[in-house]
C-alpha positions, 0 to 999 in steps of 0.5 A: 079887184078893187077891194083886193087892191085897198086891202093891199095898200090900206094894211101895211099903211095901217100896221106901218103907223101902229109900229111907230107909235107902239113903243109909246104903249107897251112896257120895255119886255114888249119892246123887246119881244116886238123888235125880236118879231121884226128881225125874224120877219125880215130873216124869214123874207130874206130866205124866201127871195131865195127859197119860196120866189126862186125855188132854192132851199137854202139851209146855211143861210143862217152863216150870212146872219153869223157874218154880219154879226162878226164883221160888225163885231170886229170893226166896232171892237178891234178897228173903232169903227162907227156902228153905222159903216160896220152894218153896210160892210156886213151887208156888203160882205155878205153879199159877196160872200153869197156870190162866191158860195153861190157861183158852184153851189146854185149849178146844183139842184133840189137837196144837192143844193140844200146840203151844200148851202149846210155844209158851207153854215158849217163851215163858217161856224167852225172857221168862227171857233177857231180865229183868234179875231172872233173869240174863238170858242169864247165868243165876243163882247161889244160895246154896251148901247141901252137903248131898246127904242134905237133898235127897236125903230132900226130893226123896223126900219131893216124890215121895211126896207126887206119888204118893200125891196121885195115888193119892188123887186120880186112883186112888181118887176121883171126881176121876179118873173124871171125867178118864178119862171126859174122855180116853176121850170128852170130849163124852159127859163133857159130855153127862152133866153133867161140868164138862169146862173146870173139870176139866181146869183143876184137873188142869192146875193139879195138874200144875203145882204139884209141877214148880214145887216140884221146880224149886225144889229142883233150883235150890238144889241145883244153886246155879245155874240157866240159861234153857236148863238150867231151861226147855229144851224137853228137860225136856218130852220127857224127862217125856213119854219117861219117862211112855211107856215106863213106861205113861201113865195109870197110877200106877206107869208113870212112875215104871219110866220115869224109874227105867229111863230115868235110871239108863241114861243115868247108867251109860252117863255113868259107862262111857262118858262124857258122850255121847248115846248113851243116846238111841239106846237109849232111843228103839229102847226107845220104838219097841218099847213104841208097837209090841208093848206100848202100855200101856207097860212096867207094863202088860206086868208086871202082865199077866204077872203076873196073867194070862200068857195074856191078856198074850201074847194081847195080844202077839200081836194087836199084831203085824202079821202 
């Protein structure tokens, strides 16, 4: 137990330091592609408030991503407004969007729930295609701010700030009991007195805030954003692949699937060039977890970590025989 626990502690203490002090080592394109890492592991545990610990697929999460990134956008361009005020309206506006979208959308279940959460991604899109405030079909531009340090530590101080809400939050409080109970068997959630509505729209709206956040930060970033770039219904997949691979209803799955599944695509990007090759890779890697490990890639490590023999017990009631 007490080997478990200093692991705990003692890894992201140790990857915290590493991630302060990596820009000093690394060229410019690695800064790049690190912050891209960050901001998909924030995106992948955003999702996984909702999808892995509450047991609801959302396929329109990527539309909470899209707002920030318009909000930020608009009141930095049309009303001069600081970047820093834009960020917690989108993150505010997201959250309360997940509320209002959440209130009849999470009374349904299973794929009922996933087609209404894609439908509502979609409609933001095309609401962003056609309003003369977003740029319509053209897109938008902002202002240009080159400095690949600034958002490299704002991009790791969202992710921090992702993870260690979900620890307090979903690992360490009654909070998360309730959203497990609901996951595991929501009518006997209810039977016992959990406000089952209520909770699932305070996980919903969790899980929207950081993607409205992060949207603003990329949109700044980029200086331009699109209906297809910031709502595209590939930014949903990529947080549900990630969150997967990694191991859905844990703290650190997500972030091994975003850390594993970006850096492949940018090193076969940087071999091979712009291509889609990667997806091959990523979705035999898929396959593979679904099949021999359904707890994702962490669960496989810390089986095999603390217990060798019960992991490949459980490799082996997994394979079909």
């Amino acid at each position: 137990m007490a080997e478990k626990l200093s692991w705990r502690i003692g890894l992201p203490i140790g990857l915290f330091i590493v991630c302060l002090i990596l820009p000093l080592f690394i060229s410019p394109l690695w800064i790049r592609i690190v912050t891209e890492v960050l901001m998909w592991a924030a995106l992948a545990q955003s999702w996984n408030i909702i999808g892995g610990y509450t047991g609801y697929l959302s396929f329109g999460h990527g539309a909470f991503f899209g707002l920030g990134a318009y909000v930020t956008g608009i009141l930095m361009v049309h009303l001069g407004w600081p970047f820093g005020i834009g960020l917690f309206a989108s993150g505010i506006l997201a959250a309360l969007l997940a509320l209002i979208i959440g209130y009849p959308t999470l009374r349904l279940r299973g794929a009922y729930f996933a087609i209404a959460t894609w439908a509502f991604g979609e409609m933001i899109r095309q609401i962003a295609i056609i309003l003369e405030i977003t740029g319509g079909a053209f897109g938008m531009q902002l202002p240009s701010y080159l400095n690949l340090p600034f958002f490299y530590y704002l991009m790791l101080g969202i992710t921090i700030l992702t993870y260690v809400t979900t620890y307090g939050l979903l690992e360490r409080a009654r909070f998360g009991l309730k959203l497990l109970a609901i996951r595991e068997q929501e009518e006997a959630a209810e039977m016992v007195g959990v406000d089952t509505v209520s909770i699932k729209m305070q996980a919903f709206a969790l899980s929207a805030f950081f993607p409205g956040v992060i949207g603003g930060i990329n949109a700044y970033w980029v200086t331009y954003i699109h209906p297809d770039s910031v709502l595209g219904a590939q930014l949903t997949d990529f947080m549900v692949v990630m969150a997967f691979l990694g191991g859905i209803g844990s703290l650190w799955g997500p972030f091994l699937g975003a850390v594993l599944v970006q850096l492949v695509q940018r090193v076969l990007w940087l071999v091979w060039g712009e291509g889609t090759f990667y997806l091959v890779i990523i979705g035999g890697a898929i396959c593979a977890v679904v099949l021999f490990i359904p707890n994702g890639l962490i669960g496989l490590m810390e089986a095999r970590i603390f217990s060798p023999r019960k992991a490949f017990g459980q490799w082996r009631k997994s394979i079909k025989w």
